[in-house]
C-alpha positions in Angstrom: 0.0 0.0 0.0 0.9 3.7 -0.5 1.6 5.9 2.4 2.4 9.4 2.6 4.9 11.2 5.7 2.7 14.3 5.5 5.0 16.4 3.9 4.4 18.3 0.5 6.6 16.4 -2.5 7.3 13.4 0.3 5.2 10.4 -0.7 6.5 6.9 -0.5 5.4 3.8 -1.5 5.4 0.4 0.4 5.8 -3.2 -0.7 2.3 -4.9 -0.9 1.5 -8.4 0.1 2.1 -9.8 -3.5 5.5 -8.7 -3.3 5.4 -5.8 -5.8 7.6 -3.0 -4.8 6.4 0.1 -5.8 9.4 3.1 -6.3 9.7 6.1 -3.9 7.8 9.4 -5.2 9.8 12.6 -5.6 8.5 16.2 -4.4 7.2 16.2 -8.2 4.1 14.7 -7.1 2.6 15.2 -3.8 -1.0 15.6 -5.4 -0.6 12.0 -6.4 0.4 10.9 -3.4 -2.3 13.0 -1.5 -4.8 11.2 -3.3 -3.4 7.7 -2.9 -3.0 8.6 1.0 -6.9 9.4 1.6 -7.7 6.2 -0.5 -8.8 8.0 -3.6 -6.9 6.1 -6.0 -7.0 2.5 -3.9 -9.9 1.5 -3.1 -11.7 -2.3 -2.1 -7.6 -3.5 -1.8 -6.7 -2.2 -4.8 -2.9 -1.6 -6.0 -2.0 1.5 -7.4 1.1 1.0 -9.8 2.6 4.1 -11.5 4.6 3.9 -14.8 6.7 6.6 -16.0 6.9 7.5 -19.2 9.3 8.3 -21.8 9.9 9.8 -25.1 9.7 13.6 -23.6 10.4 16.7 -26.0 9.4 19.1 -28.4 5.4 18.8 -29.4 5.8 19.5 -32.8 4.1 23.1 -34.2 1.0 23.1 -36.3 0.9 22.8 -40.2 -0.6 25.7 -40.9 -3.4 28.5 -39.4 -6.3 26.3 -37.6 -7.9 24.4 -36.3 -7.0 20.7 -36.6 -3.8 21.8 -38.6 -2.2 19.3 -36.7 1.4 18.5 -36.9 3.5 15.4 -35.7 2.9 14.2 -32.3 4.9 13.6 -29.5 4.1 10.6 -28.0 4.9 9.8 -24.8 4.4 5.9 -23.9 4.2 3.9 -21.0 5.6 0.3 -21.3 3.2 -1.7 -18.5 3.6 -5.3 -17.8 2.8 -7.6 -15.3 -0.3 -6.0 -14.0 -3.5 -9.2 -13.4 -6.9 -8.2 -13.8 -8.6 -5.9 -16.2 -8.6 -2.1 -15.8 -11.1 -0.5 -13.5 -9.4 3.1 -13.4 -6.9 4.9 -15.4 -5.4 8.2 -14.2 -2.6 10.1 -15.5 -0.4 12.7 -14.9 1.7 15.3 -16.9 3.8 18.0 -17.1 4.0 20.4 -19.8 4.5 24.2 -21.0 2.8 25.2 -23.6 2.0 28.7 -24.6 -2.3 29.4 -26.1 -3.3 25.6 -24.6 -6.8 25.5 -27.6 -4.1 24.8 -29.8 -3.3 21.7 -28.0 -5.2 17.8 -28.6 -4.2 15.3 -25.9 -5.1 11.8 -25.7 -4.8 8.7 -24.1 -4.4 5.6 -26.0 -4.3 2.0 -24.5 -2.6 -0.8 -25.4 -5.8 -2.6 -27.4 -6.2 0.8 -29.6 -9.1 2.4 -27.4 -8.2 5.9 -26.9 -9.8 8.9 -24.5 -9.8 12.7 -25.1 -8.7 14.3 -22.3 -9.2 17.8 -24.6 -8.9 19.4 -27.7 -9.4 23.0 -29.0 -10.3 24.4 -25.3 -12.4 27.1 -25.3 -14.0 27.0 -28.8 -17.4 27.6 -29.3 -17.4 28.2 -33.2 -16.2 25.9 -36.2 -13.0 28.4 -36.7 -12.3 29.8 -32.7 -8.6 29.8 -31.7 -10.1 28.8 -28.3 -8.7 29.4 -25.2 -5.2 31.3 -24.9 -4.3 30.1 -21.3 -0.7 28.4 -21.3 0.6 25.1 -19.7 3.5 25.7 -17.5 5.6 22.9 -16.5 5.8 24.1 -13.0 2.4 22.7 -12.2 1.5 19.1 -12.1 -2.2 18.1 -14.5 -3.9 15.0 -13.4 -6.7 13.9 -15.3 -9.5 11.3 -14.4 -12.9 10.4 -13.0 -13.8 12.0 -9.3 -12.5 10.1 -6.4 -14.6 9.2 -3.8 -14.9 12.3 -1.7 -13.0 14.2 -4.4 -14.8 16.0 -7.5 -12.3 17.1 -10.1 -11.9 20.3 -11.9 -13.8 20.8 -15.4 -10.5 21.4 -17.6 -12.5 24.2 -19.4 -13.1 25.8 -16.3 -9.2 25.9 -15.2 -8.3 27.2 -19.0 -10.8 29.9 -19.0 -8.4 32.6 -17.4 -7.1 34.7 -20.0 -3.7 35.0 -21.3 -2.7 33.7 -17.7 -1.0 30.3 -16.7 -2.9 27.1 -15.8 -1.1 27.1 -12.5 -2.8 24.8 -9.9 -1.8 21.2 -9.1 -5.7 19.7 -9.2 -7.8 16.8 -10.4 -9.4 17.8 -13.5 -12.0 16.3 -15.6 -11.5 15.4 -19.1 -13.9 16.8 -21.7 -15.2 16.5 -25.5 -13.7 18.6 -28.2 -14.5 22.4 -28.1 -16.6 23.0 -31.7 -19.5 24.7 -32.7 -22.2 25.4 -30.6 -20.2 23.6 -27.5 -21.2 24.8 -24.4 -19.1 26.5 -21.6 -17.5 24.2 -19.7 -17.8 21.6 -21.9 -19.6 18.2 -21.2 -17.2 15.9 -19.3 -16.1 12.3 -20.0 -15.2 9.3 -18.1 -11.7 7.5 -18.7 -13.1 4.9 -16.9 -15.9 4.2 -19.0 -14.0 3.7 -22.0 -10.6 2.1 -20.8 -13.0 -0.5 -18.2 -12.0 -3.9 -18.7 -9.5 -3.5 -20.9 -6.3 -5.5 -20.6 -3.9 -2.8 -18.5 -0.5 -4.9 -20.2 1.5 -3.5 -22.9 2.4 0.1 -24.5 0.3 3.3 -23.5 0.1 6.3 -25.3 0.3 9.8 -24.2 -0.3 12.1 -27.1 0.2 15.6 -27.3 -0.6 17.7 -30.9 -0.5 20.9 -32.3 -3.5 22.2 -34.2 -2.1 26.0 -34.9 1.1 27.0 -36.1 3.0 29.4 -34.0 2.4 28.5 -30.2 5.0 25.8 -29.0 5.7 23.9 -26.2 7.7 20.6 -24.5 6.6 17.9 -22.7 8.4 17.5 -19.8 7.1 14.4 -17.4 4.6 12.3 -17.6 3.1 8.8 -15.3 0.5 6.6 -15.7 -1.7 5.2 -12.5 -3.5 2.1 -12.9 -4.7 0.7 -9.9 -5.3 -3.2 -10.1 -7.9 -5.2 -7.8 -9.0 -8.4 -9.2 -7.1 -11.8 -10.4 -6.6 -13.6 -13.8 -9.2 -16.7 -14.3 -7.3 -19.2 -16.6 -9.1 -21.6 -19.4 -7.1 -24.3 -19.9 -9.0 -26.4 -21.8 -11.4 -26.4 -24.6 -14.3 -27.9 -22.9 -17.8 -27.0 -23.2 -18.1 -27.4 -19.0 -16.2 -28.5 -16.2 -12.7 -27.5 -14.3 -10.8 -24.9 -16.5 -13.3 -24.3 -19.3 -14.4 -21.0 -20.5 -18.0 -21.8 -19.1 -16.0 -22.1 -15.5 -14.4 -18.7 -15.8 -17.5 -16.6 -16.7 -19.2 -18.3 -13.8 -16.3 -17.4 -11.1 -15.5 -14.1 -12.4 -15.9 -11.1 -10.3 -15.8 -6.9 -11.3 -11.6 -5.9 -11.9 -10.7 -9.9 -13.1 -9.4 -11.1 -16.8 -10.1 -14.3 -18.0 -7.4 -15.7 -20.2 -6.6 -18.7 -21.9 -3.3 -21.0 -21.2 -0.5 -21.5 -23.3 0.8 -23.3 -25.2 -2.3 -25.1 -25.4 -3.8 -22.3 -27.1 -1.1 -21.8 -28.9 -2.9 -24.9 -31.7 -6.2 -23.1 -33.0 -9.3 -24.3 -30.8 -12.2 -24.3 -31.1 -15.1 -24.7 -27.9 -18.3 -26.0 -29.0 -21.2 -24.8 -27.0 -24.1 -27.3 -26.6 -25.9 -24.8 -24.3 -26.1 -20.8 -23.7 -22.9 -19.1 -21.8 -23.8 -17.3 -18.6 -24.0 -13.7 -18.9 -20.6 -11.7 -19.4 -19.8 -10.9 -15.8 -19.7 -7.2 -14.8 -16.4 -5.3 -15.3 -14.3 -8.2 -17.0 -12.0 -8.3 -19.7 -12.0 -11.7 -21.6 -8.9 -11.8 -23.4 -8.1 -14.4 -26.3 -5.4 -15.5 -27.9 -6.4 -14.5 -31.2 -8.8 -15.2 -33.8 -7.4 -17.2 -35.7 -6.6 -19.5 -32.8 -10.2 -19.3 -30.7 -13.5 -20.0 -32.0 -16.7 -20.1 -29.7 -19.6 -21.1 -31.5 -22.8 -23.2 -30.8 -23.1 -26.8 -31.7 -25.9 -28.1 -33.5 -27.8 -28.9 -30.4 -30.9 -25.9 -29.3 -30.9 -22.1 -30.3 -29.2 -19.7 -28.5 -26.0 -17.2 -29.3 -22.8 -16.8 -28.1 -22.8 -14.0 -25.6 -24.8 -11.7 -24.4 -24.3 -8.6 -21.8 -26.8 -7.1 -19.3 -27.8 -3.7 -19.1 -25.7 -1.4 -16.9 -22.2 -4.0 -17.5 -19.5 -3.1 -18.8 -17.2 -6.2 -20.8 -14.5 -6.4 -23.4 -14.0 -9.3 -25.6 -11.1 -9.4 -27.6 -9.1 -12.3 -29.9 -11.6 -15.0 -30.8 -13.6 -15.7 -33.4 -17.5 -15.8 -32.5 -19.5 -18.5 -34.9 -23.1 -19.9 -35.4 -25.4 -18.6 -33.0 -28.9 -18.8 -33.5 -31.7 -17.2 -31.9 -34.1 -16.5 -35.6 -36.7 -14.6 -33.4 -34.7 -12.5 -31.4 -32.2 -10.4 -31.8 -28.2 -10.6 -31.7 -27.3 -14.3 -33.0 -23.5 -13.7 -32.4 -23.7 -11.2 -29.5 -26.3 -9.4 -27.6 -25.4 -6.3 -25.6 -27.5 -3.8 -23.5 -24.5 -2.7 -21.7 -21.1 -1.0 -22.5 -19.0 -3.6 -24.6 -15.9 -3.2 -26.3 -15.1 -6.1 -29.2 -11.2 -6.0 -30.5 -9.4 -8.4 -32.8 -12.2 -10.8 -33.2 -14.2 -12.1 -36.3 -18.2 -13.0 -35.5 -19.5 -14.6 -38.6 -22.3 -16.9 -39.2 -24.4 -16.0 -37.2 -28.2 -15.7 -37.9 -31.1 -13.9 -36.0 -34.3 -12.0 -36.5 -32.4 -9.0 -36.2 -28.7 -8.0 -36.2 -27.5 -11.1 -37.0 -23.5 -10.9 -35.8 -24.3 -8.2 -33.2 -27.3 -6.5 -31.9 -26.9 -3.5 -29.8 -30.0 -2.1 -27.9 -29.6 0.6 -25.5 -25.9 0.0 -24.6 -22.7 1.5 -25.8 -20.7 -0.4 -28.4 -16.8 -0.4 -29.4 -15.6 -2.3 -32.0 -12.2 -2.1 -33.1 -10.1 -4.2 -35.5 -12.8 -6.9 -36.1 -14.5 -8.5 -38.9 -18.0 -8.7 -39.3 -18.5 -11.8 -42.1 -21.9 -13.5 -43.5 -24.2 -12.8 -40.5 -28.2 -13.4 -41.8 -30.9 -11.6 -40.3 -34.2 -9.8 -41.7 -33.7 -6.6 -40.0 -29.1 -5.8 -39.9 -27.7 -8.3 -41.2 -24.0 -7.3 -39.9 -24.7 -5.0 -37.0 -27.6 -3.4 -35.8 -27.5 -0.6 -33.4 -30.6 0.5 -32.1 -32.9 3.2 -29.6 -30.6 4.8 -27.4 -27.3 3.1 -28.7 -24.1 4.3 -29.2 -21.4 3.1 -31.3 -18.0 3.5 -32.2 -16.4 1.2 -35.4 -12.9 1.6 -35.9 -10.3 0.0 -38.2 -13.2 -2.9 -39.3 -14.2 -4.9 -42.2 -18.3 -5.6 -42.0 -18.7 -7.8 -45.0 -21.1 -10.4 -47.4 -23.8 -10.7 -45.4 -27.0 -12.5 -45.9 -30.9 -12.0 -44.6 -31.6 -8.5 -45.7 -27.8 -8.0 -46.4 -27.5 -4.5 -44.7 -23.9 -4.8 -43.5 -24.3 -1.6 -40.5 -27.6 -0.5 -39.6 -28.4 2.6 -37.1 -32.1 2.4 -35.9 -34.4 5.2 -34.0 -37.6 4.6 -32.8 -40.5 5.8 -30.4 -38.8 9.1 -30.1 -35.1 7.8 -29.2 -31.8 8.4 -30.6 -28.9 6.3 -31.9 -25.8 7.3 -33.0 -22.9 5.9 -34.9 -19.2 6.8 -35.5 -17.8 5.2 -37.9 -13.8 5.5 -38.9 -11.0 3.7 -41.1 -13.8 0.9 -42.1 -14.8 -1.0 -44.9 -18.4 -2.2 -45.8 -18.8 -4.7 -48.3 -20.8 -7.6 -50.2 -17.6 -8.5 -52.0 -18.0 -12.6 -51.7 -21.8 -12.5 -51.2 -25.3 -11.0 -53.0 -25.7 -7.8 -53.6 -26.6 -5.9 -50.4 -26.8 -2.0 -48.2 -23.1 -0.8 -46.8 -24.6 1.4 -44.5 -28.1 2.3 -43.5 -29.5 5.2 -41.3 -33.0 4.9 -40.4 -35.2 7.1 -37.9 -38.5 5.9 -37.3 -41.6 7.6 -35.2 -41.7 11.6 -34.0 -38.9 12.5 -32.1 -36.7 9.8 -33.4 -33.0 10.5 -35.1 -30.6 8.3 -36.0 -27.3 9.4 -36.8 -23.8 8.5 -38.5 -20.0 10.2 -38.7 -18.1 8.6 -41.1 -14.6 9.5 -41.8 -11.6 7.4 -44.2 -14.2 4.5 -44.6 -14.7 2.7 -47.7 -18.2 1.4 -49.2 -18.3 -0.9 -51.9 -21.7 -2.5 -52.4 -23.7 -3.1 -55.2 -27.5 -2.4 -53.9 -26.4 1.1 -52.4 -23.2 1.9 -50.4 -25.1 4.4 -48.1 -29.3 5.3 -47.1 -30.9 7.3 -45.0 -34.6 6.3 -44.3 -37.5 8.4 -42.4 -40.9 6.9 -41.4 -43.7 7.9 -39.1 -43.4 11.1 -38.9 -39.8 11.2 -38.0 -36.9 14.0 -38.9 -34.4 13.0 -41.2 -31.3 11.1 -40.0 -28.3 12.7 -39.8 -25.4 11.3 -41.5 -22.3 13.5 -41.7 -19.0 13.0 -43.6 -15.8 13.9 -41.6 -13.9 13.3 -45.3 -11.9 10.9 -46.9 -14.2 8.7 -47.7 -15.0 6.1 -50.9 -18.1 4.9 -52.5 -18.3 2.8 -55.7 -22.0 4.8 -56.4 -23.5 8.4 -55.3 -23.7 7.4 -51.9 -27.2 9.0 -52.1 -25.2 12.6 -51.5 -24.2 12.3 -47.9 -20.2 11.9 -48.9 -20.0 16.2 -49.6 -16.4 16.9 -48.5 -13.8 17.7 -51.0 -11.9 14.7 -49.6 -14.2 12.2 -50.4 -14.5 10.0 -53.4 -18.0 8.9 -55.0 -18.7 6.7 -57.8 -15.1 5.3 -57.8 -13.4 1.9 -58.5 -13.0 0.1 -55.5 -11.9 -3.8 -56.2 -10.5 -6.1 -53.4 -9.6 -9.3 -53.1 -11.3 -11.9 -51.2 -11.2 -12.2 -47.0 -7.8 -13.4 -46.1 -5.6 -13.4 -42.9 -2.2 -11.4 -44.2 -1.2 -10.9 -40.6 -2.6 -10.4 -37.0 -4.9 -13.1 -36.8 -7.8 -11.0 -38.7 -8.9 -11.2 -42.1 -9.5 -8.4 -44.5 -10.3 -7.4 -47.9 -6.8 -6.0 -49.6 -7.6 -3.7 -52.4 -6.8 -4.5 -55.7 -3.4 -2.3 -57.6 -6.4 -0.6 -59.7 -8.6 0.8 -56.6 -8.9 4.2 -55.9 -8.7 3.4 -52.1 -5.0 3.4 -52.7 -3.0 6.7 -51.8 -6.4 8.6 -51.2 -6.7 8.1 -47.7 -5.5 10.0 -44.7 -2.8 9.0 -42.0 -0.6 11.4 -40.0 1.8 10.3 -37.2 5.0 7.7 -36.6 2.8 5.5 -34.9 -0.3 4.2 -37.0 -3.0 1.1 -36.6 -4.7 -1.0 -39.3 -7.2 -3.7 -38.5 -4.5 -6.4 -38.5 -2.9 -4.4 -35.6 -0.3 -1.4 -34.3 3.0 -0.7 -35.7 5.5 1.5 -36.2 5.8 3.7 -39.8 
C-alpha cells in the first residue's frame, strides 16, 4: 500500500503483500500521493502501480493557421507489464509548457487501440475559434481522471478559462469533449473509466500531445500513468464445453476488476469450444482476453438455439481475440452477440451467425466499441452485420463488415419511439464483396422525435444495392449522416459523402477475405482501386485492422 509522511513532495510507496515493490515518489508529485494517501486512487484492496513515461520533447508546431492543422505528435508511452486483472481506473499525470493551450489535442491511448480525449481546442465555441489562450507551465502538475470518492475534479474548461494567464494549480481535473461549434461552456465531461474499463492494462500506452495551430510551441516534460489493479486472472485451460478450466467455469467465477485468459501453449494450436448450451451472462467489469482469432473460435453446436454471448444492461465487458460463430436465436435479436451494456469487441471475427435482427451483433440501449474486427456472412431480416438500435451508441474503428446474408445490410443505425442512436464510424470497410448484392450502411429514424445518426470519416463502401441510405418513417426527422472526409463509394452514396476529400462513384476492387497478418482477415484492395494513396494518416505510430506498428 501507498503511504504518505505528511510532507508536500514526500510520498512513499510500500511493498504490498504480492510482493510488488512500488518506487519512492519525488516532491514532483505530492498531489498524487495525496490522493493515494486518503484512499482515492486505492480502493476495495486495490494496488495502485505508477509507470513513467518516456519519449519527452518538443510537441511538434501546427501545419498551418487552424484548427486541426495538426502537426506530428509527441508521444509519450508507457511500457506496462505484469499487472492481473482488467482495468477499472486509469489516471494520468503530466507535465507540460505550452503557450495558447486551444491549440493543443491530448489523448490517451491503451494498449488494445481504445483511446480517450482528455481535450482538444479548449475554449471553442465556433467551427474556426482559436479557443482558449491560457498556457501550460511545467511548474504545475495536470492529473486527469474520473472524481475520487470524496473528491470532485476540476472541469478542464473551467481551469483554461483565465485569460492569457497560466494554468497554475496542481488539481484533479475532468477530461472533456472537443470544443466545436455550438459547444457549451464548460464543456460536457467524459469518463476514462468508461472507456478504458475492462480492458487489458499490459502492454504500450500512449500519451499524445498535438498541435493544431502553427505558431504557439511547447515541450513535454514528465509524464506517469496510474493504474490501480484489484481483481485476479481466471485461466481456461481447456477447450471444454463445461467443467474444471473451461471458458463456461471462468465466466461463472468471475468477479468486477478480473481477466479471463486462456493457457499456453495449449492455445497456442487453434481451438475451437463448441457450446451445446447458452454461456452465462458476461460478468460485470471483465476483460475476456483471447489468444487471437485465428486460434479461438466459440460457436454453438448443433444442439438448441441460442448465441454466443450476451451482456446485461448497466455492465460493462471487453471481448477481444476469438472468433464468435453460429449462434442462432431466428426470433430475437443478436445471433452472435447481444449487448445492453457498454461492450468493447477487439481483434475478433463473429461470422455466421443468424437472427431476426442484427445477426453478428445487436446492440440495444448500450454502448458499443468495436475495433479491429471483422463482421462476415451474418443473416438476419432486419441488420444483417450489425444493428445498433434506440438509445445506442457506437464506435467502429479500423473494421471490415462484409457479405452478409438476410436483408444484407452490412451496419444498420435504428431510431424509434422518439429515441436516438448514434454511430461513429472511422478507417472501415463495408462490403458484399464474396456474397449477393446488399446495403453498406443504412441510417434509419422511425416515429416523431426519433434521429438516427452517423459520422463517417476514411471508410470505404463498396456494395452493389447502395453503399449508403438514410430512411424516415412515421413522422420522423431525417437522420443525420455527416462526412468527416476521406471517404469512398463505388456509387453516389445517395449525397451524404460532400467533402472535397471524399471519393464517390469510384473503383473500388478487393480481393477476397484473407488473414495477411494479426490473426484477422480483411479485404486487400486491388493495384487498380482508388482506395489506394487517397486516404488520410498522420503520425509515426499508426494502426490498421491487423494491428499497431510502427511507420
Amino acid at each position: 500500500m501507498f503511504g504518505w509522511n505528511g510532507e508536500k513532495g514526500c510520498v512513499e510507496a510500500l511493498s504490498s503483500e504480492d510482493g510488488w515493490q512500488a518506487r519512492a515518489l519525488d516532491g514532483r508529485a505530492w498531489l498524487i500521493g495525496l490522493l493515494l494517501t486518503a484512499g482515492l486512487l486505492v480502493s476495495g484492496g486495490a494496488q495502485a502501480q505508477i509507470f513513467s513515461g518516456s519519449n519527452y520533447g518538443p510537441i511538434p508546431d501546427g501545419t498551418g493557421n487552424g484548427p486541426l492543422a495538426y502537426g506530428a505528435p509527441r508521444d509519450i508511452r508507457f511500457n506496462v507489464g505484469g499487472l492481473i486483472g482488467s482495468v477499472g481506473q486509469a489516471r494520468v499525470f503530466f507535465r507540460a509548457n505550452h503557450s495558447w493551450v486551444g491549440d493543443l489535442k491530448v489523448q490517451l491511448i491503451a494498449p488494445d487501440g481504445r483511446a480517450h480525449l482528455l481535450f482538444e481546442r479548449s475554449g471553442a465555441t465556433t467551427p474556426t475559434s482559436g479557443g482558449f489562450n491560457a498556457n501550460l507551465v511545467s511548474s504545475a502538475q495536470y492529473l486527469f481522471g474520473n472524481d475520487f470518492t470524496g473528491v470532485s475534479g476540476t472541469n478542464w474548461w473551467t481551469a483554461a478559462d483565465i485569460g492569457d494567464n497560466d494554468i497554475a494549480t496542481a488539481d484533479l481535473f475532468t477530461p472533456v469533449i472537443s470544443g466545436d461549434n455550438g459547444v457549451a461552456n464548460p464543456a460536457p465531461i467524459t469518463s476514462m473509466d468508461a472507456t478504458f474499463g475492462t480492458g487489458d492494462p499490459n502492454g504500450v500506452w500512449t500519451l499524445r500531445f498535438e498541435d493544431g495551430w502553427v505558431g504557439d510551441t511547447g515541450d513535454v516534460t514528465l509524464a506517469e500513468l496510474i493504474l490501480p489493479s484489484a481483481g485476479v486472472d481466471r485461466l481456461v485451460s481447456n477447450a471444454n464445453d463445461t467443467g474444471t478450466g473451461s471458458l463456461r467455469e471462468a465466466m461463472s467465477l468471475a468477479q468486477a476488476g478480473d481477466a479471463i485468459r486462456f493457457a499456453l501453449p495449449f492455445f497456442n494450436t487453434p481451438r475451437t469450444i463448441n457450446l451445446q448450451s447458452a454461456l452465462p451472462l458476461l460478468p460485470d467489469g471483465v476483460g475476456i482476453f483471447g489468444p487471437g482469432a485465428h486460434l479461438l473460435t466459440v460457436r454453438r453446436d448443433s444442439a438448441g438455439e441460442f448465441r454466443i454471448f450476451e451482456l446485461a444492461s448497466g455492465t460493462q465487458a471487453t471481448i477481444s481475440g476469438m472468433t464468435i460463430a453460429n449462434g442462432s436465436v431466428p426470433t430475437l435479436q443478436g445471433g452472435g452477440i447481444f449487448s445492453s451494456g457498454r461492450l468493447t469487441v477487439i481483434g475478433s471475427v463473429i461470422r455466421d451467425n443468424v437472427a431476426q435482427g442484427g445477426g453478428g451483433i445487436t446492440n440495444l440501449q448500450g454502448d458499443l466499441t468495436l475495433l479491429r474486427s471483422t463482421v462476415v456472412g451474418n443473416s438476419a431480416a432486419f441488420g444483417a452485420g450489425v444493428r445498433i438500435r434506440n438509445n445506442a451508441t457506437a464506435l467502429i474503428d479500423n473494421s471490415t463488415i462484409s457479405a452478409q446474408g438476410g436483408d444484407r445490410v452490412g451496419l444498420t443505425v435504428i431510431a424509434q419511439g422518439g429515441l436516438s442512436s448514434s454511430l461513429i464510424l472511422r478507417n472501415s470497410t463495408l462490403t458484399d464483396t464474396g456474397g449477393a448484392a446488399g446495403i453498406g450502411l443504412a441510417v434509419q429514424s422511425q416515429g416523431a422525435g426519433s434521429l438516427a445518426s452517423a459520422r463517417i470519416s476514411n471508410s470505404l463502401f463498396a456494395t452493389a444495392m447502395s453503399t449508403i441510405v438514410g430512411t424516415v418513417a412515421n413522422g420522423a426527422p431525417p437522420p443525420v449522416i455527416l462526412s468527416e472526409g476521406f471517404n469512398l463509394a463505388t456509387d453516389g452514396a445517395n449525397g451524404f459523402l460532400t467533402q472535397s476529400s471524399d471519393r464517390t462513384n469510384g473503383n473500388a476492387p478487393m480481393e477476397p477475405l484473407f488473414d495477411h497478418g494479426g490473426g484477422i482477415p480483411v479485404h486487400r484492395p486491388a493495384l487498380t482501386s482508388d482506395a489506394l494513396d487517397n486516404g488520410r494518416a498522420t503520425g509515426p505510430r499508426l494502426s490498421d485492422q491487423t494491428g499497431i506498428f510502427d511507420r
